[in-house]
MMTF fields as JSON, N, C-alpha, C and O atoms, coordinates in Angstrom:
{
  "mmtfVersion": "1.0.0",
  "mmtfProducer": "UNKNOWN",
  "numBonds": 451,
  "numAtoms": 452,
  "numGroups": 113,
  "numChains": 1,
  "numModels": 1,
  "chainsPerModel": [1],
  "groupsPerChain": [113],
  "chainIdList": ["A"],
  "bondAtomList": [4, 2, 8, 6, 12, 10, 16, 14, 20, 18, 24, 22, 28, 26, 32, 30, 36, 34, 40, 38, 44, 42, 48, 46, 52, 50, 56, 54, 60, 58, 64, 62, 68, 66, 72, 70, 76, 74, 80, 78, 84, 82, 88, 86, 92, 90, 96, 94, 100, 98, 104, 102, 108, 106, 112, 110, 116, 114, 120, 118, 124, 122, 128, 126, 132, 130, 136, 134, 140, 138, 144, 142, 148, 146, 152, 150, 156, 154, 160, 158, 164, 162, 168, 166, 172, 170, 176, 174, 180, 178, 184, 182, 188, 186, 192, 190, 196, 194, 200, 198, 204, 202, 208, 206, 212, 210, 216, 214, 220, 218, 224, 222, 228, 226, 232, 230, 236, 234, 240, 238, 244, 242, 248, 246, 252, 250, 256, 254, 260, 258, 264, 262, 268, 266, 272, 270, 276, 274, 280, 278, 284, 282, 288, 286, 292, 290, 296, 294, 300, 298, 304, 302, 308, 306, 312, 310, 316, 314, 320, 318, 324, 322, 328, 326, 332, 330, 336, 334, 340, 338, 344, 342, 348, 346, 352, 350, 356, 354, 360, 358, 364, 362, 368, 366, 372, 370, 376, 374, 380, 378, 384, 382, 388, 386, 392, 390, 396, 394, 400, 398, 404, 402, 408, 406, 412, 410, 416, 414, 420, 418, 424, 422, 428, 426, 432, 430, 436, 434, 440, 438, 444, 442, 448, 446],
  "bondOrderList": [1, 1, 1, 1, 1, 1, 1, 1, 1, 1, 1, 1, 1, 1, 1, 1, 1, 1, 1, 1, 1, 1, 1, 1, 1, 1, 1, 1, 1, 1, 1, 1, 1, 1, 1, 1, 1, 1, 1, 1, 1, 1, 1, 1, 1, 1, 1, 1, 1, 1, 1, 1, 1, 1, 1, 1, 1, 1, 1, 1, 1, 1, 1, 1, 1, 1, 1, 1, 1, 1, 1, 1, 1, 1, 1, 1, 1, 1, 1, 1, 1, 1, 1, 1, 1, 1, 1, 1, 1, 1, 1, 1, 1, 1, 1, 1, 1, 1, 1, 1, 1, 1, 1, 1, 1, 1, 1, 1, 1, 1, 1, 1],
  "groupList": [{"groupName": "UNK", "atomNameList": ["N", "CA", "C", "O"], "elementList": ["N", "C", "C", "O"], "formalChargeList": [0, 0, 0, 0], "bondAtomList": [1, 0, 2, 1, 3, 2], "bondOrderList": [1, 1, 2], "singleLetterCode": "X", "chemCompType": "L-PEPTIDE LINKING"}],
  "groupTypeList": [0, 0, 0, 0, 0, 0, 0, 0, 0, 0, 0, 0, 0, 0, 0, 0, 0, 0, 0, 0, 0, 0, 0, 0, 0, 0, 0, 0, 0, 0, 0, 0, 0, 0, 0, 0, 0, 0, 0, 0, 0, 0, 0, 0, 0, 0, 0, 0, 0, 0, 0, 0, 0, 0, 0, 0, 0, 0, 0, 0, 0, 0, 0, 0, 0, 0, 0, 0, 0, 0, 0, 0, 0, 0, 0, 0, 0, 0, 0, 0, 0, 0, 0, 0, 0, 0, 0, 0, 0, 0, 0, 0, 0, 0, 0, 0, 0, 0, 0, 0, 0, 0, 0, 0, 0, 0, 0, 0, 0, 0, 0, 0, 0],
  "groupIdList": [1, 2, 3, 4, 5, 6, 7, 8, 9, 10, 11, 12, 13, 14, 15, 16, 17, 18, 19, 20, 21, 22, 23, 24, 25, 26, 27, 28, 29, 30, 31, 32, 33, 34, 35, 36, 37, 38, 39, 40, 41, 42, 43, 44, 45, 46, 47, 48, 49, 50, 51, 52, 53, 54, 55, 56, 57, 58, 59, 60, 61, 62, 63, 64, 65, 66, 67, 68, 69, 70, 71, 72, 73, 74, 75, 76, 77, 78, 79, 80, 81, 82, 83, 84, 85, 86, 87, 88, 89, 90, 91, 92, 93, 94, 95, 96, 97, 98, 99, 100, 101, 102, 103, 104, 105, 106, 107, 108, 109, 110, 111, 112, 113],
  "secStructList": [7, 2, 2, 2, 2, 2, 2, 2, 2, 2, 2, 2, 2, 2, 2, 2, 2, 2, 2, 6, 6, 6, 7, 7, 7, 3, 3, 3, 3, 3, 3, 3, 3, 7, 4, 4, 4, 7, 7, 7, 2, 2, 2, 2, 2, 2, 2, 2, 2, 2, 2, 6, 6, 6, 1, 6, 6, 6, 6, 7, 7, 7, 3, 3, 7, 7, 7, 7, 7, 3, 3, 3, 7, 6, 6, 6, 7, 7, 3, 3, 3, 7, 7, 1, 1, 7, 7, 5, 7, 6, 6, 6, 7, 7, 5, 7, 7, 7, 3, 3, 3, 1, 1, 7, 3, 3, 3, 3, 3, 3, 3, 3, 7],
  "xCoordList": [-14.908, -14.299, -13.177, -13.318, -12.047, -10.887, -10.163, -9.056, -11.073, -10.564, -10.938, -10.05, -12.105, -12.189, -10.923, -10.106, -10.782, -9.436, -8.401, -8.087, -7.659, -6.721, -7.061, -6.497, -7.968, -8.565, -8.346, -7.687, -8.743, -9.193, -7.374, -7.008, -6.845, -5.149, -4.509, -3.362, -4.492, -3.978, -4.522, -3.769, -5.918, -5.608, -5.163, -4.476, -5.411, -4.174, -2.954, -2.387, -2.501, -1.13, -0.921, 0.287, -1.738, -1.59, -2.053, -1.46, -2.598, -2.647, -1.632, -1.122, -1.124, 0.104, 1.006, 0.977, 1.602, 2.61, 2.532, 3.573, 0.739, 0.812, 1.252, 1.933, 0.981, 0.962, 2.544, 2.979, 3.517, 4.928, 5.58, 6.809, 4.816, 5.067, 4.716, 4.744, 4.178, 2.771, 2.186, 2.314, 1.518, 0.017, -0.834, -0.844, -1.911, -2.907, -4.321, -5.282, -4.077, -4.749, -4.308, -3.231, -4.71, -4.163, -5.415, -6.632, -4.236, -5.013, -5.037, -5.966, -3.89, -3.435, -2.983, -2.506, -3.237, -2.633, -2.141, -2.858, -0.552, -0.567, -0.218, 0.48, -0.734, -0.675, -0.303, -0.832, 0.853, 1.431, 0.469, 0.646, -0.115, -0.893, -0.422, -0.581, 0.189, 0.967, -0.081, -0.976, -0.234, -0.924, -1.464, -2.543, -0.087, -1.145, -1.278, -0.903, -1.776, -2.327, -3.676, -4.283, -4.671, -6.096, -7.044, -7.988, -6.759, -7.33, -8.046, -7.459, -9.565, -10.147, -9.958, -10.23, -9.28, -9.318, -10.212, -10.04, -11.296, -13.015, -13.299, -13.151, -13.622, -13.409, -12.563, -12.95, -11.48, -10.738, -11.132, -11.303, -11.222, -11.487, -12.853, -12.969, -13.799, -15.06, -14.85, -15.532, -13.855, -13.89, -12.956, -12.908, -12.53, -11.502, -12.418, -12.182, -13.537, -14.74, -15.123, -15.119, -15.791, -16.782, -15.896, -16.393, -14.541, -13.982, -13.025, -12.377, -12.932, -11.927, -12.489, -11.84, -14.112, -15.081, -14.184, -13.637, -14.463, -13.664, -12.425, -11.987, -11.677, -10.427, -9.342, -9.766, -7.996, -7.077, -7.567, -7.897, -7.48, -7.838, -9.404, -9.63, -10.278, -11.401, -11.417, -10.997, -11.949, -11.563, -10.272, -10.112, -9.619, -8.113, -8.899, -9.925, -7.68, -7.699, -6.923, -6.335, -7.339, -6.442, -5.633, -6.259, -4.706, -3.811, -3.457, -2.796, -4.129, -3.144, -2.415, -2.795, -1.253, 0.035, 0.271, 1.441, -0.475, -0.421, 1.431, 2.218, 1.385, 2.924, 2.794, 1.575, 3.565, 3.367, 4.329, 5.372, 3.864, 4.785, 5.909, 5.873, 6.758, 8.331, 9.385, 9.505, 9.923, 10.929, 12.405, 12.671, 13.623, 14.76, 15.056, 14.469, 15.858, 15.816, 17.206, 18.221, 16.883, 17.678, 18.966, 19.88, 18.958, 20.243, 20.961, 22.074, 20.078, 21.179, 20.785, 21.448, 20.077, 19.783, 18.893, 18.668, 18.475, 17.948, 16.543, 15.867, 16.57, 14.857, 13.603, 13.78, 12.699, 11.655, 10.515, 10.347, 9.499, 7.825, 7.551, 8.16, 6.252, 5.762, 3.969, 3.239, 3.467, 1.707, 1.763, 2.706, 0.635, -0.091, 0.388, 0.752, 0.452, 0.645, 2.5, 3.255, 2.801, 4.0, 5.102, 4.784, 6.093, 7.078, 8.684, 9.429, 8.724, 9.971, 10.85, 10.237, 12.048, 12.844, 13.194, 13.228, 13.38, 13.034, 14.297, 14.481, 15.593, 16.953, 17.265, 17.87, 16.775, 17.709, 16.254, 16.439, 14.817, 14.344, 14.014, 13.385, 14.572, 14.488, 12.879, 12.29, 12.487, 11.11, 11.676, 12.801, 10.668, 11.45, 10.261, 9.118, 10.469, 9.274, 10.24, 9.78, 11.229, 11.906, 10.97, 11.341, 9.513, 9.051, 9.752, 10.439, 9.889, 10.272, 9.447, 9.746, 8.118, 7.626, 6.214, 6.36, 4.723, 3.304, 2.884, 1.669, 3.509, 2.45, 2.631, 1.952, 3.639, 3.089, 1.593, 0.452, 2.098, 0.635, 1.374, 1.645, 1.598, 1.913, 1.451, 0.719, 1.687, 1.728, 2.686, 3.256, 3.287, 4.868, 5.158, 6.244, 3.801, 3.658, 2.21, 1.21, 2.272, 0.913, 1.736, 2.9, 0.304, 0.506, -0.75, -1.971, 0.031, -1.112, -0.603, 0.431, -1.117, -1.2, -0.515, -0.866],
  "yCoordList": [7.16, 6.19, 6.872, 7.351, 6.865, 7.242, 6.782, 7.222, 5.406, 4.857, 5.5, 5.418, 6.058, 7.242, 8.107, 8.172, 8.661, 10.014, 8.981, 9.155, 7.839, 7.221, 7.081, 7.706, 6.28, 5.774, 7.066, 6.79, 8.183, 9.054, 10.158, 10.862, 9.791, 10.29, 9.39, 9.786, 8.135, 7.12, 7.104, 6.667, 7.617, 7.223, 8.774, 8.886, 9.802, 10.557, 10.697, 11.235, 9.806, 9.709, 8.793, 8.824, 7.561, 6.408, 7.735, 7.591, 8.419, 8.883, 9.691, 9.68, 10.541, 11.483, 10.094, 9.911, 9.42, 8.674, 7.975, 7.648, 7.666, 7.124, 7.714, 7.223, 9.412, 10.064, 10.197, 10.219, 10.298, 10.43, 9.193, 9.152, 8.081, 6.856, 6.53, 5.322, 7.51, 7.295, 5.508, 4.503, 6.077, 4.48, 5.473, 6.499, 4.64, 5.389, 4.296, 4.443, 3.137, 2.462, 1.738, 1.184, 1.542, 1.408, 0.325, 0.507, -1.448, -2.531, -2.935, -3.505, -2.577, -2.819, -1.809, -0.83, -2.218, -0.962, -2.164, -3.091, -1.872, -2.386, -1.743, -0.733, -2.325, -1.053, -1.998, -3.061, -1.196, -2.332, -1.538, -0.362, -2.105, -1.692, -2.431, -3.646, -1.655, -2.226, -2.41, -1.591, -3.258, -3.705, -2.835, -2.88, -1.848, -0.894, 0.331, 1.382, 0.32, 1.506, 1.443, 2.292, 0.428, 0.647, 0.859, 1.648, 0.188, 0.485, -0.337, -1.405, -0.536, -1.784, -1.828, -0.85, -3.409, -3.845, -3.953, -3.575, -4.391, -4.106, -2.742, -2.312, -2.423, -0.821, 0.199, 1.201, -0.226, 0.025, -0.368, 0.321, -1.53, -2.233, -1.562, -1.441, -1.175, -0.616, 0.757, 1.429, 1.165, 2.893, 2.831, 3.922, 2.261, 1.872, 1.657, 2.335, 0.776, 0.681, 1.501, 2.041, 2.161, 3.8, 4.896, 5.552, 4.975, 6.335, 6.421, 7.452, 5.369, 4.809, 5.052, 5.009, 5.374, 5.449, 7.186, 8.229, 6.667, 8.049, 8.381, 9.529, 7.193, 7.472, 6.747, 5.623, 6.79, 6.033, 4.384, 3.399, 4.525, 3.487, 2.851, 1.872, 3.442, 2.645, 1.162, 1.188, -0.12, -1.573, -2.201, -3.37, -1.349, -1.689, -2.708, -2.635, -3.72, -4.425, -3.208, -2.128, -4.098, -3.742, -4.513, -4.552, -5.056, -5.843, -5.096, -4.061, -5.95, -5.295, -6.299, -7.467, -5.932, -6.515, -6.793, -7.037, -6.836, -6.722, -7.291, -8.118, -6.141, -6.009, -6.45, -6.433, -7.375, -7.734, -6.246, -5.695, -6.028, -4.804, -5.927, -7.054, -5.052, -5.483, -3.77, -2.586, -4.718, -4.005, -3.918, -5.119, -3.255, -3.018, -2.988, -2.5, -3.503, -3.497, -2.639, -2.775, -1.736, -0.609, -0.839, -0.017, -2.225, -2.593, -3.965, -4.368, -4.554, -5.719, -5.461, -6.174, -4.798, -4.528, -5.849, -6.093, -6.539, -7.505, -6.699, -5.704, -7.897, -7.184, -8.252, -9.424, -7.992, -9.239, -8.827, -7.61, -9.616, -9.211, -8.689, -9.0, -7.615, -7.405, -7.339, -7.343, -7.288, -7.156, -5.62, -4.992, -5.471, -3.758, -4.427, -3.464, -5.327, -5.599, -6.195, -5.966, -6.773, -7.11, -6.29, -6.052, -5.717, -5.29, -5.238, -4.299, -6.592, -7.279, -7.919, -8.69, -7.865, -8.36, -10.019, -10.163, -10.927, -11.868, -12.406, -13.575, -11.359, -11.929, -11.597, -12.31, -10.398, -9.687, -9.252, -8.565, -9.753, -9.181, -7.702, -7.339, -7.052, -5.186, -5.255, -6.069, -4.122, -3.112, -2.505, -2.04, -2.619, -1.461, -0.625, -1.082, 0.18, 0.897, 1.488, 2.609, 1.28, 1.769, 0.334, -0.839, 0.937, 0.385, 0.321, 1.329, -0.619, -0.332, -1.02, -1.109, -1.642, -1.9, -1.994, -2.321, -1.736, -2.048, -0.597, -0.516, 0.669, 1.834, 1.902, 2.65, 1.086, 1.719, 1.812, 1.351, 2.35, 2.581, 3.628, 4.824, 2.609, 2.634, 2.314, 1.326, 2.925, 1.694, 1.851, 2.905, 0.556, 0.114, -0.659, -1.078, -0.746, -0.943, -0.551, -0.592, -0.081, 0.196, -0.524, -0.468, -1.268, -2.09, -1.638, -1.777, -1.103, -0.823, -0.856, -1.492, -0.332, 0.007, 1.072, 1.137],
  "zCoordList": [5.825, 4.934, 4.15, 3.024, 4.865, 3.831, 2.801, 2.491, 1.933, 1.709, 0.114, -0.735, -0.215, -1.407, -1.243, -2.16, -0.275, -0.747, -1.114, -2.292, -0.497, -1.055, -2.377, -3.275, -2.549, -3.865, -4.928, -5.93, -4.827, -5.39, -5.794, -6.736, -4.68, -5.33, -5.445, -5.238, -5.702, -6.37, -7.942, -8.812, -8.304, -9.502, -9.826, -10.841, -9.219, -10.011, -10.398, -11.349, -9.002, -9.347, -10.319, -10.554, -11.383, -11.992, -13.242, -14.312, -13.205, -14.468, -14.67, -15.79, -13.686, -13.863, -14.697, -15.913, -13.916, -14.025, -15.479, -16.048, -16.305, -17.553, -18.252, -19.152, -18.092, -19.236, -19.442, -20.593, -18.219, -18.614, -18.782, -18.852, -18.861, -19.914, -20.822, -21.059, -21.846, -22.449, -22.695, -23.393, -21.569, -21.549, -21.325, -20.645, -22.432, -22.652, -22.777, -23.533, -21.738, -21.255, -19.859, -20.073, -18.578, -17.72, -17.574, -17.611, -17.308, -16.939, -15.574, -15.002, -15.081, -13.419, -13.053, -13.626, -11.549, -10.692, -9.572, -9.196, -9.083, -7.782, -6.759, -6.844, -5.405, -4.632, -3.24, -2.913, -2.492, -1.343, 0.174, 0.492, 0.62, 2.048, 3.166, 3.289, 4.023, 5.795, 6.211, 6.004, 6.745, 7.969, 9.192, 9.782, 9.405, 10.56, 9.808, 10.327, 8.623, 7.916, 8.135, 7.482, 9.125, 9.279, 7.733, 7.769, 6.543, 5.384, 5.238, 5.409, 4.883, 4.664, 3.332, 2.636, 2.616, 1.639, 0.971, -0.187, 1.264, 0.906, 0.17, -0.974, 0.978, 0.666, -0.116, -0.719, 0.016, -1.253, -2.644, -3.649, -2.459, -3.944, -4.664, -5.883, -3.743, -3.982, -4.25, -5.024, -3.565, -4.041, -5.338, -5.905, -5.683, -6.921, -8.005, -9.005, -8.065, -9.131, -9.264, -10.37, -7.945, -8.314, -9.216, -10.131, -8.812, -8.743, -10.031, -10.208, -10.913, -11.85, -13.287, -14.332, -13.107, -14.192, -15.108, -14.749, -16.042, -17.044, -16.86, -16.937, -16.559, -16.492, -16.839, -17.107, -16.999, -17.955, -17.369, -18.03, -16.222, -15.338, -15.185, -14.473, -15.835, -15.634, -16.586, -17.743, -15.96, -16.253, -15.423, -15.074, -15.268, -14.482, -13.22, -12.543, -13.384, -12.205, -10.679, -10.613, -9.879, -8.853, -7.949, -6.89, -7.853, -6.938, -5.641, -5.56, -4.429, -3.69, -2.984, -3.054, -2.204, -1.507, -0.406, -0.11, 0.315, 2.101, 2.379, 1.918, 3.497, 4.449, 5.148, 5.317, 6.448, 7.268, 8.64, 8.289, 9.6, 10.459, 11.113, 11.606, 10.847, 10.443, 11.281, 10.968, 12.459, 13.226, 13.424, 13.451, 13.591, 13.676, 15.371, 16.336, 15.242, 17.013, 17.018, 16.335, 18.01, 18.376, 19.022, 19.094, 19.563, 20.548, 20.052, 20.392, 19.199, 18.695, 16.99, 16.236, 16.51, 14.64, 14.399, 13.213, 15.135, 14.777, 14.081, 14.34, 12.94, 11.832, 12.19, 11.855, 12.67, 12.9, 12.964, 12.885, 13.109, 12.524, 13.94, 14.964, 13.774, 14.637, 14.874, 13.883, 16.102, 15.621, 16.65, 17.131, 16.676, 17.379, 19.063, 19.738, 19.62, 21.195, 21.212, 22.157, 20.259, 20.247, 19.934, 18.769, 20.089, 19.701, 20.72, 21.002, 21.029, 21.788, 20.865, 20.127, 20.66, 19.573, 20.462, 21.684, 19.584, 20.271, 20.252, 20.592, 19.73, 20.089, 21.456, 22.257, 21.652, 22.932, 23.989, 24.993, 23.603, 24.443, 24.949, 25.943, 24.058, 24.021, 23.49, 22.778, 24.115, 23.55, 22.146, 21.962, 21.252, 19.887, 19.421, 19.382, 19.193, 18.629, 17.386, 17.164, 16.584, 15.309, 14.56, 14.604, 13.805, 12.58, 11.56, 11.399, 10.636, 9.393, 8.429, 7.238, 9.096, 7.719, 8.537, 9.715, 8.059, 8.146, 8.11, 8.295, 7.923, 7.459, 6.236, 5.534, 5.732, 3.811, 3.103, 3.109, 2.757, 1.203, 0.083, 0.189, -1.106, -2.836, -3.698, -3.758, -4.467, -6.096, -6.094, -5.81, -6.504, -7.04, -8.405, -8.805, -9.068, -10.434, -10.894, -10.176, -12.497, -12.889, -14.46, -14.857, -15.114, -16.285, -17.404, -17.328, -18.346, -19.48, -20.853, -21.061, -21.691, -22.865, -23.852, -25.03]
}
């Protein structure tokens, strides 16, 4: 379950990041997860309760953002969604394998005190 180590350097990084804002209560955390990052949302949210205890962040909500996988097509620039079996640009019919969006994992906002 890798979803503790994420869990577990995310809130360091939410505490690094309070202290050089000084918040010195952290209510939210949001956090953007791609689609082919294989993360169970479940699981996250659960290692986020356990692991949040004694920390700027314990009570903090957690938001997360789901990405949809999102491609650049190499021969016409066309940008369009993609799934794990699909990746044909549906202007020109090309194969693409240039991702540009479903492995993220961030926080791109934290909200406190």
């Amino acid at each position: 379950m890798h979803e503790i180590s994420i869990v577990y350097d995310a809130i360091k990084i939410v505490e690094e990041s309070s202290k050089l804002n000084n918040i010195s209560k952290v209510t939210k955390v949001f956090m953007k997860i791609g689609e082919f990052t294989c993360i169970e949302e479940n699981s996250l949210r659960f290692a986020f309760e356990v692991l949040n205890k004694d920390t700027l962040c314990e009570g903090a909500v957690l938001e997360i953002k789901k990405s949809k996988g999102k491609a650049k097509c190499n021969v016409c620039n066309e940008e369009f969604f993609i799934d794990f079996t699909n990746r044909v640009c549906p202007k020109c019919s090309c194969y693409n394998n240039n991702i540009i969006n479903g492995y993220e994992m961030l926080i791109y906002e934290i909200e406190g005190e």
